[in-house]
C-alpha positions as CSV (number, residue, x, y, z in Angstrom):
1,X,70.4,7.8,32.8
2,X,66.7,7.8,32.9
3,X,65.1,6.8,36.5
4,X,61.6,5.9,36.8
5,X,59.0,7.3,38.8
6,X,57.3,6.0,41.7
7,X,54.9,8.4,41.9
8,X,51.3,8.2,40.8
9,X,49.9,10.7,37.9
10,X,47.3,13.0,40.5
11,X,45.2,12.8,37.8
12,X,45.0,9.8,35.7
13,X,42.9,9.4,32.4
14,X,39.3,8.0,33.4
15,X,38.4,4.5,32.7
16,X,36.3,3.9,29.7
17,X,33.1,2.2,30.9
18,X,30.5,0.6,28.4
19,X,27.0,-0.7,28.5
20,X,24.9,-3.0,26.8
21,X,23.7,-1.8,23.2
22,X,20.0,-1.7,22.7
23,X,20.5,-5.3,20.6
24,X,21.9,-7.0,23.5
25,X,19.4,-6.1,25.3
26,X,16.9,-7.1,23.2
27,X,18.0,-10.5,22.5
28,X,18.9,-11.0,26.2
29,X,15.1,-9.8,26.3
30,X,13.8,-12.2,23.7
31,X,15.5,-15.0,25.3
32,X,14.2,-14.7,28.6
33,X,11.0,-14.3,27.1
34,X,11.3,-17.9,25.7
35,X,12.3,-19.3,28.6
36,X,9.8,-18.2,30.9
37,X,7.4,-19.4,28.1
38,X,8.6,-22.9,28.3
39,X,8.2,-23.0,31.9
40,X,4.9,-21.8,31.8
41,X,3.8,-24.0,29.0
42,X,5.1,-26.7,30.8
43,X,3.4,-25.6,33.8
44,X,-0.3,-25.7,32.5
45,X,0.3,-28.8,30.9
46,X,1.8,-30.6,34.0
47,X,-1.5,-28.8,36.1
48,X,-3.8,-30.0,33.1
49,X,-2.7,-33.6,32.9
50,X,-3.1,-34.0,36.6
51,X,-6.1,-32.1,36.9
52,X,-7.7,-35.0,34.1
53,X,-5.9,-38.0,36.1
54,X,-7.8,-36.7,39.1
55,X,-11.0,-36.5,36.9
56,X,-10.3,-40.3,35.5
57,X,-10.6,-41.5,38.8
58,X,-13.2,-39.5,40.0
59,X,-15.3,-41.6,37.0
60,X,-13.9,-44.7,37.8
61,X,-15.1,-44.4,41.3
62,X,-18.5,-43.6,40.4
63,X,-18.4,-46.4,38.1
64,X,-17.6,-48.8,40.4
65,X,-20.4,-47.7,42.9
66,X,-22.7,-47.6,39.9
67,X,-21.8,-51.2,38.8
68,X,-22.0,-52.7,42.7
69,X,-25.3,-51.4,42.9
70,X,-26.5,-53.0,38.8
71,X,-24.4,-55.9,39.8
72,X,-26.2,-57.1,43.1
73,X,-29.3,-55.4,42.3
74,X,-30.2,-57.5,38.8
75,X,-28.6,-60.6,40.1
76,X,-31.0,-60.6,42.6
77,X,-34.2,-59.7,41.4
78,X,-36.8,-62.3,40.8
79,X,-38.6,-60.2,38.4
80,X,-38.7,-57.2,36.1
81,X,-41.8,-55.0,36.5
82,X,-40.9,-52.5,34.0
83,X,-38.3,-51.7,31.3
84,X,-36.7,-49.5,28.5
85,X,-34.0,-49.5,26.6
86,X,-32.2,-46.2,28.4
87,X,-33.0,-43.6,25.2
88,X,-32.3,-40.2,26.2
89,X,-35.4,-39.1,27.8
90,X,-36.8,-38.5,32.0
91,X,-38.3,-41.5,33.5
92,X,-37.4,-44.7,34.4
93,X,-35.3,-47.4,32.8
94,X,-35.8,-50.4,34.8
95,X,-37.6,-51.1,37.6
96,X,-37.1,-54.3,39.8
97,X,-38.7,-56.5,42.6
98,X,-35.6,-57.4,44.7
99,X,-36.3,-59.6,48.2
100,X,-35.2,-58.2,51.4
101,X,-33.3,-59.5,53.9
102,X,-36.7,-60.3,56.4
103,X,-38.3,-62.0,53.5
104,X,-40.1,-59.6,52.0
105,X,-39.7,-57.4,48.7
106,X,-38.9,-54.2,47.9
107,X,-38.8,-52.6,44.0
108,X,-35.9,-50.6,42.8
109,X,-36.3,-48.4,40.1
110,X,-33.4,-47.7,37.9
111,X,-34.2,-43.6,36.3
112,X,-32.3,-41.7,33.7
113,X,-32.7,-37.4,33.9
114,X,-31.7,-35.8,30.7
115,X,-34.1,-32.4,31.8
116,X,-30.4,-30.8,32.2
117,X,-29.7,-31.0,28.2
118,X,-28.2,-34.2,26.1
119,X,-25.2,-34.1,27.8
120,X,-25.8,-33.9,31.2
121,X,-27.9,-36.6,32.0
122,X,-27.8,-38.3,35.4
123,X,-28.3,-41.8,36.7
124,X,-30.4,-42.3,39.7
125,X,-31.2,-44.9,41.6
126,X,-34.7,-45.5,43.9
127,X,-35.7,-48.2,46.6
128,X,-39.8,-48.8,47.2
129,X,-42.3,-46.2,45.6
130,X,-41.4,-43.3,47.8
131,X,-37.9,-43.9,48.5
132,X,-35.0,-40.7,48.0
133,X,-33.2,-41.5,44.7
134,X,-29.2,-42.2,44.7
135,X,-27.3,-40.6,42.3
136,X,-24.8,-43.1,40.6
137,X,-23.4,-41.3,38.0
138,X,-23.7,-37.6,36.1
139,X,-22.5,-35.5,33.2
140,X,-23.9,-38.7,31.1
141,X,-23.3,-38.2,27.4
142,X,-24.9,-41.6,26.5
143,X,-26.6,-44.0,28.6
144,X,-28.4,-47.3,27.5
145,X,-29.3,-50.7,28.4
146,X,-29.7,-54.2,27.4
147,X,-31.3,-57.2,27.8
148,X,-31.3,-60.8,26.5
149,X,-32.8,-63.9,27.2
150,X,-30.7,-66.9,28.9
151,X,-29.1,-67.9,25.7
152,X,-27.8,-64.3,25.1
153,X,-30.3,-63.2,22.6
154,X,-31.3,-59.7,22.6
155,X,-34.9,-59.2,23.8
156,X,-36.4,-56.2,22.0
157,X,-38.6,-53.7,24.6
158,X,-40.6,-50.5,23.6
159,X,-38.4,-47.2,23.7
160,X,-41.6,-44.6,24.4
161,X,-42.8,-45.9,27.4
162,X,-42.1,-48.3,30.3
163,X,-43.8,-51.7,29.7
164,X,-45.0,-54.5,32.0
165,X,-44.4,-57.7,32.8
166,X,-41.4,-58.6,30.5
167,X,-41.0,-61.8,29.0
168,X,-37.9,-64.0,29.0
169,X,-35.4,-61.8,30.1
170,X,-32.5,-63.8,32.1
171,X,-29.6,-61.5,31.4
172,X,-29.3,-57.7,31.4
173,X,-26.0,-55.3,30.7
174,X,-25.3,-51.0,30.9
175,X,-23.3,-49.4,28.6
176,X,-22.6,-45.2,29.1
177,X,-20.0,-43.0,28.2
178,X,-19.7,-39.9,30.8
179,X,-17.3,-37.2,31.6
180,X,-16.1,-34.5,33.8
181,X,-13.8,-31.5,34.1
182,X,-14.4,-28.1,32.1
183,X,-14.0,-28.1,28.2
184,X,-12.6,-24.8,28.3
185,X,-9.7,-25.5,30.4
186,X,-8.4,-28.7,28.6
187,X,-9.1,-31.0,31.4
188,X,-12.2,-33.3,30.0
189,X,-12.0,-36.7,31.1
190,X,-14.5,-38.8,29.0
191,X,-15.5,-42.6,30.3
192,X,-17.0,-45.0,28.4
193,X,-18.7,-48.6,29.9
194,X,-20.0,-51.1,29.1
195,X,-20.5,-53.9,31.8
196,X,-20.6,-57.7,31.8
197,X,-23.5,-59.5,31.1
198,X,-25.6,-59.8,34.8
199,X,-27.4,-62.6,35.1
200,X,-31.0,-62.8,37.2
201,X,-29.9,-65.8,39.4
202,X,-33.5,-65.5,41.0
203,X,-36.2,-64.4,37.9
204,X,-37.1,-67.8,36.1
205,X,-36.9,-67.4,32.0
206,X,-40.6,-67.1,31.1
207,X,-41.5,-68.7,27.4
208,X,-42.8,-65.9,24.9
209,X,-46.4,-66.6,24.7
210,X,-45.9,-64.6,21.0
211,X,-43.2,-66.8,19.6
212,X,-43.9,-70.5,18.4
């Protein structure tokens, strides 16, 4: 008869214990290495895409403030003293003689500054002779503008230097392309404009003297 024994061996065999092999641990390595790749991939872009959103409407608020000012400015001028077509060069574009509210006149001068390099021009604007100029808009890659007579022909003006009076102009327009946000990082934000057709409710259309 064989009886078995309740009691435990004093000393039992040890366990066998294992770890990970050096390839286990370097796939576990590689593939946490992907994955924290992916989320940081996906971090930058997510940060980039917002970070241009919030430069989108950065420019579309300046371009709003920019076109109020065009907007009631030109439609209420009665004359143009000076113009130029907006090339990229410092001085002013357009220059205005606008009535004010006590019946009198004031001129507002309309200035592009490319001093800053072709890519960085700013748009300013100044009331009277020795009025503080506004800035409407910056980081201009291309500014220019436009005018036509009252049925929507283009009137041609010198590009060196502002001229004065101006003949038969009834109708001017801006067109620009700016941006904003650092190349660099990814997050440029370009613009581009080109606004309606503004008509000059209170300047008369003058006849070309030159033109039969």
């Amino acid at each position: 008869m064989v009886f078995q024994s309740h009691i435990k061996d004093p000393n039992p065999a040890p366990l066998q214990r294992r770890g990970f092999t050096l390839l286990e641990v370097m796939m576990g390595t590689l593939i946490t290495a992907f994955v924290f790749a992916g989320v940081i991939s996906s971090y930058i872009f997510l940060g980039r895409a917002l970070s241009r959103q919030a430069n989108a409407e950065s420019l579309e608020s300046r371009t709003r403030l920019a076109l109020y000012y065009f907007t009631q400015d030109v439609s209420s001028a009665i004359s143009i003293e000076a113009a130029n077509p907006g090339s990229q060069t410092t001085g002013s574009l357009m220059t205005l003689t606008v009535p004010t509210s006590g019946g009198g006149t004031h001129l507002i001068t309309y200035a592009c500054d490319w001093s800053q390099g072709s890519t960085h021009g700013v748009l300013e604007r100044k009331v009277g002779i020795g009025g503080n100029y506004l800035v409407l808009l910056t980081n201009l890659t291309s500014f220019q503008i436009q005018y036509f007579d009252p049925t929507t022909n283009p009137v041609t003006v010198p590009s060196s230097v502002p001229s004065s009076p101006q003949i038969n102009i009834k109708q001017v327009c801006m067109s620009y392309t700016t941006s904003a946000g650092y190349a660099p990082s990814g997050n440029v934000s370009n613009y581009s404009v080109v606004s309606p057709l503004v008509i000059m409710k209170n300047k008369s259309a003058l006849v070309d003297p030159t033109k039969p």
